[in-house]
C-alpha positions as CSV (number, residue, x, y, z in Angstrom):
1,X,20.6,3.5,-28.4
2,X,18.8,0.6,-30.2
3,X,21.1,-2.0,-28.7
4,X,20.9,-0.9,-25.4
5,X,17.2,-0.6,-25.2
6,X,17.1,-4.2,-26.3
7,X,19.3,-4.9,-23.5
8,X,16.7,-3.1,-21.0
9,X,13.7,-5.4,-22.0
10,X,15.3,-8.6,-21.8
11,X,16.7,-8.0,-18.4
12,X,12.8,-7.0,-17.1
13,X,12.4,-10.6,-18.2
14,X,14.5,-11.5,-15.7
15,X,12.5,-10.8,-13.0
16,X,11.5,-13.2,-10.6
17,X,8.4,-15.0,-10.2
18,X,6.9,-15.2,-6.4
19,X,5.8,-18.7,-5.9
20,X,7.2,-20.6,-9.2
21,X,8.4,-23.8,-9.4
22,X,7.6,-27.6,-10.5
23,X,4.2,-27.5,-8.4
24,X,1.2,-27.2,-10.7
25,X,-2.0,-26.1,-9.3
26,X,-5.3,-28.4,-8.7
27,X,-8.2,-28.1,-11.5
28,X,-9.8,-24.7,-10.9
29,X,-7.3,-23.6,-8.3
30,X,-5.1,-20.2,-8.5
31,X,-2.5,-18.3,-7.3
32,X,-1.9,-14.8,-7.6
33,X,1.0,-12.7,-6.2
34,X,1.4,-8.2,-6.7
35,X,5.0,-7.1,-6.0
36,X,6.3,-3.5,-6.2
37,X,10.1,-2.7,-5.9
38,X,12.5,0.2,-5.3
39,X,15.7,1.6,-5.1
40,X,17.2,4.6,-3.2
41,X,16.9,6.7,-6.8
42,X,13.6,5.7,-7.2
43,X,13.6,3.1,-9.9
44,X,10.5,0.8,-9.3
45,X,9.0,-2.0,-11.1
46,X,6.0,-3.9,-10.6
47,X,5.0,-7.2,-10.9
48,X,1.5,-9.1,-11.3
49,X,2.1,-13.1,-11.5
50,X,-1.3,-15.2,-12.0
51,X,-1.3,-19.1,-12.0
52,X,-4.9,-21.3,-12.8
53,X,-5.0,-24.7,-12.6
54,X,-6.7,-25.9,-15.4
55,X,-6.0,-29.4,-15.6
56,X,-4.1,-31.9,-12.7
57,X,-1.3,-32.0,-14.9
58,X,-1.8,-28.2,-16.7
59,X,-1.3,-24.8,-15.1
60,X,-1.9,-21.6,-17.3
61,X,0.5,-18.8,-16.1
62,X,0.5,-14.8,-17.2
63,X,3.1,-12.8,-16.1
64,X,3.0,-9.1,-16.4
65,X,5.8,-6.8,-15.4
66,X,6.6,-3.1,-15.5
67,X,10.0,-1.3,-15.1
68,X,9.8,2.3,-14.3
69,X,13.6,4.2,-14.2
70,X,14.0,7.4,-12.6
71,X,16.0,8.3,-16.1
72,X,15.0,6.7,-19.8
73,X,12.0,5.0,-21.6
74,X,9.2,3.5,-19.2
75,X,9.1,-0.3,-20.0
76,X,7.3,-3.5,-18.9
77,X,7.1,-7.2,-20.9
78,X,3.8,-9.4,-21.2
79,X,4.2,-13.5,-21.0
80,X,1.5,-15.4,-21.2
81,X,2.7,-19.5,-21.1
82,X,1.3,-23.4,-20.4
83,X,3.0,-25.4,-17.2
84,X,2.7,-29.4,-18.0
85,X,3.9,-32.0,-15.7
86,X,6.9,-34.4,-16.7
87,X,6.3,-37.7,-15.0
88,X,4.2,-38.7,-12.3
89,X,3.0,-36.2,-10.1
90,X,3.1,-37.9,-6.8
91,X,7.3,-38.1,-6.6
92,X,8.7,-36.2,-4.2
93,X,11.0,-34.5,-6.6
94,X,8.9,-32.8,-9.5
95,X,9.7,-31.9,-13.2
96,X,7.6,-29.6,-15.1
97,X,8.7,-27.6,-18.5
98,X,6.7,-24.8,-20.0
99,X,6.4,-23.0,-23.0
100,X,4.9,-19.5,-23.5
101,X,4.6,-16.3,-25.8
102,X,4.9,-12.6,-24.6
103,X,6.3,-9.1,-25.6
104,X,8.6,-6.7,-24.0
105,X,8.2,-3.0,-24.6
106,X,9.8,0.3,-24.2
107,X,8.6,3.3,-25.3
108,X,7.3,2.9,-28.7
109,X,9.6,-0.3,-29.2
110,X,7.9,-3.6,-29.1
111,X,10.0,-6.9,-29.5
112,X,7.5,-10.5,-29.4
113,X,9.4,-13.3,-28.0
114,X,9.1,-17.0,-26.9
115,X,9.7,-18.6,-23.2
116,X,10.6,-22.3,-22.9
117,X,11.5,-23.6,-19.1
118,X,12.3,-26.4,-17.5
119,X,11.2,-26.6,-13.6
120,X,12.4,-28.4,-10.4
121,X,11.1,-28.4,-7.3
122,X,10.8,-30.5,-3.9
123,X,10.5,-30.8,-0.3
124,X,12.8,-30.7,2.6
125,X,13.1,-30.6,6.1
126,X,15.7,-29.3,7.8
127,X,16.0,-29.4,12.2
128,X,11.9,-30.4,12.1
129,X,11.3,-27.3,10.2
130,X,9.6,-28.0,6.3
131,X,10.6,-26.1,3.3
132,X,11.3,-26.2,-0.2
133,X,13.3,-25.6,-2.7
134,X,13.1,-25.0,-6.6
135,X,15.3,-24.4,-9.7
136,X,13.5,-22.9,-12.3
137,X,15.7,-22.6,-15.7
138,X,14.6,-20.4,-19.1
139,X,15.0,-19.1,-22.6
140,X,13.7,-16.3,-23.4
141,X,13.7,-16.0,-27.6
142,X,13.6,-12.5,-29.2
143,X,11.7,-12.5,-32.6
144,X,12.9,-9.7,-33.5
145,X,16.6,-9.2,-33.5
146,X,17.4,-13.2,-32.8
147,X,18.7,-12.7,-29.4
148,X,18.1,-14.8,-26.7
149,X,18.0,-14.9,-22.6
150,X,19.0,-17.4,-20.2
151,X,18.1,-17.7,-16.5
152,X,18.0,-19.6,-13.8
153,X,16.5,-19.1,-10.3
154,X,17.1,-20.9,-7.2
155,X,14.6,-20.6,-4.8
156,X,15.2,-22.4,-0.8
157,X,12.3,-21.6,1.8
158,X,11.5,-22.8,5.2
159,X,8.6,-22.6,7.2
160,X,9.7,-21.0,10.8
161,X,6.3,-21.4,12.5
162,X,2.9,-21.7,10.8
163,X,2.6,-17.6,10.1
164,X,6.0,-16.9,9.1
165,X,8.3,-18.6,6.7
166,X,11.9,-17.5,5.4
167,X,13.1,-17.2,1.6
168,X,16.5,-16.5,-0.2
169,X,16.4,-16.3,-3.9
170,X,19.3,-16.2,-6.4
171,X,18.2,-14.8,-10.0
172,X,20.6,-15.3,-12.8
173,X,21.1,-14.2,-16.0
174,X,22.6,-14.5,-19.5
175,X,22.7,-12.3,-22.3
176,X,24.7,-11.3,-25.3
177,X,28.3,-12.4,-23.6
178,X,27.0,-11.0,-20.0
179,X,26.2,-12.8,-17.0
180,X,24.7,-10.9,-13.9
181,X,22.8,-11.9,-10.8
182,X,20.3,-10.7,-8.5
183,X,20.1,-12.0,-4.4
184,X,17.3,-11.7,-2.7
185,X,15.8,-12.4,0.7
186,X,12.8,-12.0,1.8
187,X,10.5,-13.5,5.1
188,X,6.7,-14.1,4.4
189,X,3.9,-13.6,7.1
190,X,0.6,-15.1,6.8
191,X,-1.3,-13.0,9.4
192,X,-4.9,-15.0,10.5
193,X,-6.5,-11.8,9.9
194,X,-6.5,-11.8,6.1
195,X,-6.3,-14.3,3.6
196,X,-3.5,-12.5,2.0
197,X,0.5,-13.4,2.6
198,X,2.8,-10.8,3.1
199,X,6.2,-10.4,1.3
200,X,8.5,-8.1,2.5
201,X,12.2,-8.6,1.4
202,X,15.0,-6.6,-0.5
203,X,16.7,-7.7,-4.2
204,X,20.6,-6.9,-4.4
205,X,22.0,-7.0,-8.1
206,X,25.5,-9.2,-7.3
207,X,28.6,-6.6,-7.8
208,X,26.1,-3.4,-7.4
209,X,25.1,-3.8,-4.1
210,X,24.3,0.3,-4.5
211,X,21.7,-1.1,-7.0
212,X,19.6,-2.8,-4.3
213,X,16.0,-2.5,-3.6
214,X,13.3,-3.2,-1.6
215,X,10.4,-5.4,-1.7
216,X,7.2,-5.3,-0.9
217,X,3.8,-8.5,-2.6
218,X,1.2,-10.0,-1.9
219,X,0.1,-13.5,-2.5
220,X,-2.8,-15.7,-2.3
221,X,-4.8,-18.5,-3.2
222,X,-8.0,-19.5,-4.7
């Protein structure tokens, strides 16, 4: 039981983050995005991700997540990490790593644990039409039973018209001898009416497509 449980709250830890990537925010700027998932058999998470710019060259991020199955223990994981800027900041292509501490937790089981990433992120334009894309590559470190995950997610986005913009994400993961992999497309609205964008997409776990979910967030900025 142990084992798998340990399994459970690493993989929340691979959930992905709205708007990350090598872009740090300006002093006293922030970002905050509220995402809720689910599948047909009603297993939901949730998702808070909060970004403040406290220096040019220094973001402070906290990322808070909660994973709610229809059968077993309730879980969630806590991270709370620095974002620093590797290399000039006015390149097109832009390198960031991070480091940060956190917990996952299930039930009465808590496991502390360590995040280092390494970030990627730039510009395109593709037919007239801007966009982005990012690569944003971690280890998570368990302090408790010396495991470790590894993910990457690629993140390509293009702005259709100045309201509504397109994304495809690709969350993958590593741990203890297995790899598996999320897709998942989503379109974003900015409606003039609120200040708040609009995320509605769905997640598809790669090999499980019976597995998939939908998505529904919230961003804005500050």
């Amino acid at each position: 039981m142990l084992p798998r449980l340990v399994a459970l709250l690493f993989v929340c830890c691979c959930a992905g983050q709205a708007d990350a990537g090598a872009w740090l925010r300006d002093k006293g700027a922030s970002f905050n995005s509220t995402s809720f998932t689910s599948t047909h058999s009603l297993d939901t998470t949730s998702q808070t991700y909060l970004e403040y710019g406290l220096t040019s060259k220094t973001t402070i991020i906290a990322d808070i997540g909660f994973l709610r199955p229809r059968y077993g223990p309730h879980g969630g994981y806590a991270t709370l990490s620095i974002r620093r800027a590797l290399g000039p900041t006015d390149r097109k292509s832009k390198w960031t790593y991070d480091v940060g501490i956190g917990a996952n937790w299930a039930g009465d089981v808590v496991l502390p644990h360590i995040r280092t990433g390494l970030s990627w992120g730039r510009g395109i334009e593709i037919t007239e039409k801007t966009g982005w894309i990012a690569v944003d590559a971690a280890v998570v470190w368990d302090l408790t039973y010396a495991l470790h995950l590894g993910k990457i997610d690629t993140t390509v986005g293009i702005n259709f018209t100045e309201t509504t913009a397109g994304m495809v994400q690709l969350y993958s993961g590593y741990l203890n001898g297995d790899t598996f992999g999320t897709f998942a497309p989503s379109l974003v609205l900015s409606p003039k009416f609120t200040k708040f964008r609009i995320q509605i997409g769905t997640e598809s776990e790669i090999g499980n497509l019976r597995n998939s979910a939908v998505k529904i967030g919230l961003w804005r900025d500050f």
